[in-house]
C-alpha positions as CSV (number, residue, x, y, z in Angstrom):
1,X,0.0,0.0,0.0
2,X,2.7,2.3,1.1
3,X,4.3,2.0,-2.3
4,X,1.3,2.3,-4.9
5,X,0.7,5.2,-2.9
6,X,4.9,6.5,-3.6
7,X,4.3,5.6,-7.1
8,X,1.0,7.9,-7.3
9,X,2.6,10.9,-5.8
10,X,5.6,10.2,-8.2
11,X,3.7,10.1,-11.4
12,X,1.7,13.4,-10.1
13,X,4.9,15.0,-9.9
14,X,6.6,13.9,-12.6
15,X,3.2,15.9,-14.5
16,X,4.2,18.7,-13.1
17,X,6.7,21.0,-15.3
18,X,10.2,21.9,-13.5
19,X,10.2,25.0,-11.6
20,X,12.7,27.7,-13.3
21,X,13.9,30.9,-12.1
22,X,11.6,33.5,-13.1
23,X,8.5,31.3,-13.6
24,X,5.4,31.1,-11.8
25,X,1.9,29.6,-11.7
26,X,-0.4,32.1,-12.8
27,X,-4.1,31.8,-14.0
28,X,-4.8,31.5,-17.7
29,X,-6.6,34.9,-19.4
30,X,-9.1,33.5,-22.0
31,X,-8.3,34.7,-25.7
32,X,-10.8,34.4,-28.4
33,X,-9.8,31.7,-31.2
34,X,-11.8,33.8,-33.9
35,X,-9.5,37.1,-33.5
36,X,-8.8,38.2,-36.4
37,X,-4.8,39.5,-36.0
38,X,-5.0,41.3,-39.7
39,X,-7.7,42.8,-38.5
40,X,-7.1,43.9,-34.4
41,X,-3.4,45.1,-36.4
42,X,-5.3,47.0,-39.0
43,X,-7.4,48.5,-36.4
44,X,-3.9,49.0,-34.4
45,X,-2.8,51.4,-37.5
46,X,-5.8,53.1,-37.5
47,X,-6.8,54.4,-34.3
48,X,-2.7,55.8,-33.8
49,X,-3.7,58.2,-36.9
50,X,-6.4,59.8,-34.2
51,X,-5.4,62.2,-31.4
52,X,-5.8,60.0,-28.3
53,X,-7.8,62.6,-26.7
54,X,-10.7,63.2,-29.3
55,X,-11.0,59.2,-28.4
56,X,-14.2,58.4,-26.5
57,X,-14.9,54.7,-25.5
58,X,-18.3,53.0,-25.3
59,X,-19.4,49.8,-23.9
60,X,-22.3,48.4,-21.8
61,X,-22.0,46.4,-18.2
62,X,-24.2,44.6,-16.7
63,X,-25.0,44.3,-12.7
64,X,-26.9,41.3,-10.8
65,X,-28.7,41.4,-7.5
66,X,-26.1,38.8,-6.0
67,X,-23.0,40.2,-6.4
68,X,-20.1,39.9,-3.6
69,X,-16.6,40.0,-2.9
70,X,-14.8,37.5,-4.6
71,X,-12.8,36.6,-1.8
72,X,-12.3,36.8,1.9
73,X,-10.0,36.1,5.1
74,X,-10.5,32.7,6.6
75,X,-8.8,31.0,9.5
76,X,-6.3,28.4,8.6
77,X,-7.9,25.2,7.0
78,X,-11.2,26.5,6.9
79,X,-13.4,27.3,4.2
80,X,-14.3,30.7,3.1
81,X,-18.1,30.9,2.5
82,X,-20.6,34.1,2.0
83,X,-24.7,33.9,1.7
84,X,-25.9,35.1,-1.5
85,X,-28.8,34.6,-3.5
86,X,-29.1,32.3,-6.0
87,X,-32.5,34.4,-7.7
88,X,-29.8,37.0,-10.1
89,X,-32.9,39.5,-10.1
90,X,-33.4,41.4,-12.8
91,X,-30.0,42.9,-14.7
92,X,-29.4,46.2,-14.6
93,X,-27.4,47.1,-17.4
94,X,-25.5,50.2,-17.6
95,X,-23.7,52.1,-20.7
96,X,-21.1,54.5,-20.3
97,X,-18.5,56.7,-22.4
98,X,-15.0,57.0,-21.1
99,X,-12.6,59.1,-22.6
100,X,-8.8,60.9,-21.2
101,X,-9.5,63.5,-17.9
102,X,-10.3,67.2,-18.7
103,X,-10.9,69.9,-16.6
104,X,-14.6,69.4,-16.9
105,X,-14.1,65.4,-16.6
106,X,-11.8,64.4,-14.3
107,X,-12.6,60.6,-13.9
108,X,-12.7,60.3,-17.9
109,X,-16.4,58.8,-17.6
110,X,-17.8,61.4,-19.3
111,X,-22.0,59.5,-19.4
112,X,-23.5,56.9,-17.7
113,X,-27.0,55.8,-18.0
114,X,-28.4,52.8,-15.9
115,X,-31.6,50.9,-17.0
116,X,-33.6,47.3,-16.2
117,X,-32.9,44.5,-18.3
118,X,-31.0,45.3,-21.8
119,X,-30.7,48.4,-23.6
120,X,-32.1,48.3,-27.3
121,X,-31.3,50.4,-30.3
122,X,-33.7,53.5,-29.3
123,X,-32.4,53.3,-25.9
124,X,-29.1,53.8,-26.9
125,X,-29.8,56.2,-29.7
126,X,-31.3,58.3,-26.9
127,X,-28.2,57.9,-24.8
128,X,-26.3,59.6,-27.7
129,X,-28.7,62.2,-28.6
130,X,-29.5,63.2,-25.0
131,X,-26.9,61.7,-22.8
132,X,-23.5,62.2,-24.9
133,X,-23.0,64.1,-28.0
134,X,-24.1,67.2,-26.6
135,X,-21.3,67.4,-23.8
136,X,-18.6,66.3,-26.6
137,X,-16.5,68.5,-28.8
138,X,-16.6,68.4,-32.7
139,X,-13.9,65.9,-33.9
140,X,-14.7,63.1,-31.1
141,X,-14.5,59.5,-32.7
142,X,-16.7,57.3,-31.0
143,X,-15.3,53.8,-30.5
144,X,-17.2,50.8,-29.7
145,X,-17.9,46.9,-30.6
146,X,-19.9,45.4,-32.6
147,X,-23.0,45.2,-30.5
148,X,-26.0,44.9,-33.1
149,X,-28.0,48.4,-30.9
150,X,-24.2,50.2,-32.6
151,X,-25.6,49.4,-35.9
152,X,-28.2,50.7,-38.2
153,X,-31.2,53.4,-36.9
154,X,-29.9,56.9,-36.5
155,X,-27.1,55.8,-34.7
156,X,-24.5,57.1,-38.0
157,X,-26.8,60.0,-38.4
158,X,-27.1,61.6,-35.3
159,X,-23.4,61.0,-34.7
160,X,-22.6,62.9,-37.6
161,X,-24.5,65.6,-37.1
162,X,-23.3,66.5,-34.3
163,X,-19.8,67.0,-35.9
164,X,-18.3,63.2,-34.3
165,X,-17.5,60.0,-36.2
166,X,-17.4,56.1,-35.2
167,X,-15.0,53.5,-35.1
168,X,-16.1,49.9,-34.5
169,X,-13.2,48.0,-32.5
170,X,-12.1,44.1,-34.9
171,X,-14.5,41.4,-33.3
172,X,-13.4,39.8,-29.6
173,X,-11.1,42.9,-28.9
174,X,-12.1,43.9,-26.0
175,X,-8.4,44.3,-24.7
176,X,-8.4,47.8,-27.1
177,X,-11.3,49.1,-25.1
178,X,-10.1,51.3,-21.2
179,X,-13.6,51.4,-20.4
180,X,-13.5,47.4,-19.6
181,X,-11.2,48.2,-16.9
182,X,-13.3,51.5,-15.5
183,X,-16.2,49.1,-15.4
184,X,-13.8,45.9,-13.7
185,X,-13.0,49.2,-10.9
186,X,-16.7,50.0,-10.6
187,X,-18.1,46.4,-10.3
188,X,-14.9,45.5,-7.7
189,X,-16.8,48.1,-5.4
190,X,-20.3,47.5,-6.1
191,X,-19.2,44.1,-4.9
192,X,-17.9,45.5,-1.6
193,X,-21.7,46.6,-0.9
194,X,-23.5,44.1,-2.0
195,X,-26.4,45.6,-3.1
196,X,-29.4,43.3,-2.1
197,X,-32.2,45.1,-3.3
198,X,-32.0,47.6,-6.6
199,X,-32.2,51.2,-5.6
200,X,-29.6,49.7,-3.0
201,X,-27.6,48.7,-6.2
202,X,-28.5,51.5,-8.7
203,X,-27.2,54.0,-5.5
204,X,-23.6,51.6,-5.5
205,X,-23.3,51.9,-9.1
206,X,-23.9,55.7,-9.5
207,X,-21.5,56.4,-6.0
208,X,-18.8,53.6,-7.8
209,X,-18.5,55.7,-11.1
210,X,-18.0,59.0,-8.9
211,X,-15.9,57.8,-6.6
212,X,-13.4,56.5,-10.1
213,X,-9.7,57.7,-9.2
214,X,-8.5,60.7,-11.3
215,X,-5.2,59.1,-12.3
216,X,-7.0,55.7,-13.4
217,X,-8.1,56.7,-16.9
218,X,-4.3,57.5,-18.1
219,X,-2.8,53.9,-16.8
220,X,-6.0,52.2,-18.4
221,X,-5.2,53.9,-21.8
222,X,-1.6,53.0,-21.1
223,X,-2.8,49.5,-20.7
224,X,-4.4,49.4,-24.0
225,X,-1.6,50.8,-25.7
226,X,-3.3,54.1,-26.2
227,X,-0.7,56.0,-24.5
228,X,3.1,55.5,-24.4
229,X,4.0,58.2,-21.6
């Protein structure tokens, strides 16, 4: 017995690769198969040809009703476990623009509209019209995926008019896109209260997005390779 059981930790450890200097166990990030590299390097070439501050970045987020910290203290050998519940609620889904810092934006989040369940094409027209284009100068560029509500409507139009242009981002390239990691900050504290009830969570969302560090939008464009100083 005492020798199957050497052989079975010997075989699990002859899996395991040799540890080398300057290597460590890290969890995998999760990269699209059906990027398109011609593409995301096309877009690359493109988007350096536009002043990084007439950039303005759009994307939607979504927040459930049992959301929590991810993880926790626990005593030694113990398990850490939290109460939440399993009923999601309804989503509230939330769209925001996030651009560089100005005087009259400091965070960079220049919108954000929050809303039950998913946002359609007239929703987000409205956000545009009514929410967006009016607090932005002539020259902005728009960028944002390939959501189907970006598409079609009077989404081109009313862009246009007032004096700003689009730029879709190459499919699964969410990686271009600083506003993921606003709304990764934002939901990390939302977390923190878990919000239980949805004015409780609508409040947590709102107070997240004001409370956004001045400094953060610079490093997140940095991160996207938006910036290089």
């Amino acid at each position: 017995m005492g020798e199957t059981k050497w052989r079975f930790a010997a075989a699990l450890n002859l899996a395991r690769p040799p540890q080398a200097p300057g290597r460590a166990v890290q969890k995998k990030s999760r990269i699209a198969l059906e990027r398109c590299p011609i593409k995301r390097a096309a877009f690359r070439e493109q988007i350096a040809q536009i002043p990084v501050e007439k950039l303005v970045f759009l994307d939607e987020c979504g927040f459930s009703l049992n959301l929590c910290r991810l993880y926790g203290w626990v005593l030694g050998g113990g398990r850490c476990e939290e109460g939440v519940p399993f009923n999601k609620g309804i989503n509230r889904s939330v769209l925001g623009a996030f651009s560089l810092p100005t005087t009259d934006c400091p965070t960079g989040m220049r919108a954000l509209w929050q809303k039950l369940g998913a946002w359609t094409r007239d929703t987000f027209e409205a956000f545009l019209q009514d929410g967006l284009l009016p607090h932005l100068s002539q020259g902005s560029v728009l960028v944002l995926d390939n959501a189907r509500i970006h598409h079609g409507g009077n989404v081109e139009a009313c862009v246009k008019q007032a004096g700003c242009s689009l730029l879709y981002l190459p499919p699964y390239s969410p990686d271009f896109n600083p506003i993921e990691l606003a709304w990764s900050w934002i939901k990390t504290q939302v977390r923190t209260l878990a919000p239980r009830s949805d004015n409780e969570r609508e409040r947590g969302i709102q107070a997240a997005a004001q409370q956004l560090p001045n400094s953060a939008a610079k490093q997140w464009f940095k991160h996207c390779k938006l910036l290089t100083s």
